[in-house]
N, C-alpha and C positions, 0 to 999 in steps of 0.2 A: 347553538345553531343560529339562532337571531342576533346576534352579533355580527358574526360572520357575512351571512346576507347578507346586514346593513354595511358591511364593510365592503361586500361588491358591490351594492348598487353606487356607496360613494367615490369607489374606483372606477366604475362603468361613466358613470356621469361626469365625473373629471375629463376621464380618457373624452369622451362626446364634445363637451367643451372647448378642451386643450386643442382638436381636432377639427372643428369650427371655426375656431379664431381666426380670425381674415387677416392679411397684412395691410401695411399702414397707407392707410388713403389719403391722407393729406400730402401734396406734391409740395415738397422742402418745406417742411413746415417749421424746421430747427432754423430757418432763412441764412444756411452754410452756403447757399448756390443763388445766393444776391435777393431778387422776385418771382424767381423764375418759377412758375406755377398760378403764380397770383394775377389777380386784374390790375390795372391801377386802382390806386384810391381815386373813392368818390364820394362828394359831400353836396348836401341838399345846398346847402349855400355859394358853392364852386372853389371853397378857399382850403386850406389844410395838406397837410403831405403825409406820405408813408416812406422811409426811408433807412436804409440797414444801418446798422452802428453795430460794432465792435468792444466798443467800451464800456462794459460793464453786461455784459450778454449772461443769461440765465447757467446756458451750459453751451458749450462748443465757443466759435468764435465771433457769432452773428446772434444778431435778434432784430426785431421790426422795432420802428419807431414810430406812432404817430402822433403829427401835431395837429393842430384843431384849434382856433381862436372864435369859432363862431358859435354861437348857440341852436340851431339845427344839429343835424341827424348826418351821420356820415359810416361810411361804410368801407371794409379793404376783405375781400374774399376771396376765395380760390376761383380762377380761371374755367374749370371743367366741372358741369355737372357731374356729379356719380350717380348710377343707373341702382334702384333698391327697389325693394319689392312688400307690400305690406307685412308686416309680422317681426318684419328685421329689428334686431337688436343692435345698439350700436354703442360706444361710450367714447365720449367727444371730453377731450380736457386740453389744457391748457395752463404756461405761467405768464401772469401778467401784472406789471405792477405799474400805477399813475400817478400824476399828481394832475392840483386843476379843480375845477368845481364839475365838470363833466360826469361820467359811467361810459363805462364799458362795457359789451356783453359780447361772449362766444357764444355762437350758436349755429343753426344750420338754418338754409332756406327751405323751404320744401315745397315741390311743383309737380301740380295732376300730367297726366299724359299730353295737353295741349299746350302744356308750358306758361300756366295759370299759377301765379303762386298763391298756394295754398296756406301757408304762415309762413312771416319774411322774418319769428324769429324762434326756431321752435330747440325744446331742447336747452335752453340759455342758461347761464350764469353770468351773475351782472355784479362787477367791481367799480368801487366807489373810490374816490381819493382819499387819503388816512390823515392830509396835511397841506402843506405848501412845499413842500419838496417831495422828492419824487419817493413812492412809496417802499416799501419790503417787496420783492416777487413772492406771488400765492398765487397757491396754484387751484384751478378751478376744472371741475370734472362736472360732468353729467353723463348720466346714463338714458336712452329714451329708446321708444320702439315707434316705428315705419306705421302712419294709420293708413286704413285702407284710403283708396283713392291717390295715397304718393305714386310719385315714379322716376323722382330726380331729385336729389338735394343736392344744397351748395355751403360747402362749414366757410365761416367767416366768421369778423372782428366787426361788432357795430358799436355804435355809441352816439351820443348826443352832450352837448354841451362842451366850452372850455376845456382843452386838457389837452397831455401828454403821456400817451398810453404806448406801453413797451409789451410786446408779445413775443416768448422766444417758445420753443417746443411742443407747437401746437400737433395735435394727433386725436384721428377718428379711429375705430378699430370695428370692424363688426365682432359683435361677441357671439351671435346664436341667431335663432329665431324662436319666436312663440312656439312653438311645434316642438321645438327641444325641447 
């Protein structure tokens, strides 16, 4: 009999899960439909580009490309805050591969109700270069949960230093909430 039970609560809880699972908030995040979702880039220093390539794309036939010759801080993220609620679960990943003396990090911004940001990098995974040519794609996940006081984030690509960072198949997902 305790088998059993253990075996619905693990079916109960899947099914809860499965049932939970939000669709994919990042707007073109495979970059198939060019930038469309995204801001432009922007860099503490005014120099550097983000721009789509074809040639050599993770998966599909697109992927982002950014350059960067300066040593500040630069930034390419999605256009539209998303509206979240303390407790949320989320799990933000990403393929990304560089070369460069720079880093990379995906991550999300997150902002109180006045539009205060509250960390400009929360959530993050940060990719370093492997060499002087451009790296292997690896893929970078994080999982994180909503603290109180959010009420907006924004997933984006930041980084600082030198470099040429390629991002294809980025994707946020809510998985649950604390209360699950």
């Amino acid at each position: 009999m305790t088998r059993r039970l253990a075996l619905l609560i693990i079916c109960i809880v899947t099914l809860a899960r499965g049932a939970d699972a939000g669709d994919e908030l990042i707007v073109n995040g495979d970059f198939e439909d060019g930038v469309n979702g995204w801001r432009q880039f922007w860099a503490r220093s005014g120099d550097g580009s983000a721009q789509v390539f074809s040639d050599g794309a993770k998966h599909g036939k697109a992927a982002i490309e950014i350059k960067y010759g300066g040593s500040a801080d630069w930034s390419f993220q999605q256009a539209t805050p998303l509206n979240v609620a303390p407790g949320d679960l989320y799990e933000l990943s990403g393929w990304i591969r560089m070369e460069g003396e720079g880093s990379a990090t995906l991550s999300v911004v997150l902002y109180d109700g006045q539009q205060n940001a509250i960390s400009w990098s929360y959530g993050g995974r940060t990719v370093a270069a492997t060499g002087s040519d451009i790296g292997p794609w690896r893929k970078v996940r994080s999982r994180f949960v909503v603290p109180d006081g959010c009420r907006t984030l924004i997933p984006r690509l930041m980084g600082s230093g030198a470099a040429r960072v390629q991002l294809d198949n980025s994707s946020l997902v809510k998985t649950g909430t604390l209360e699950q």
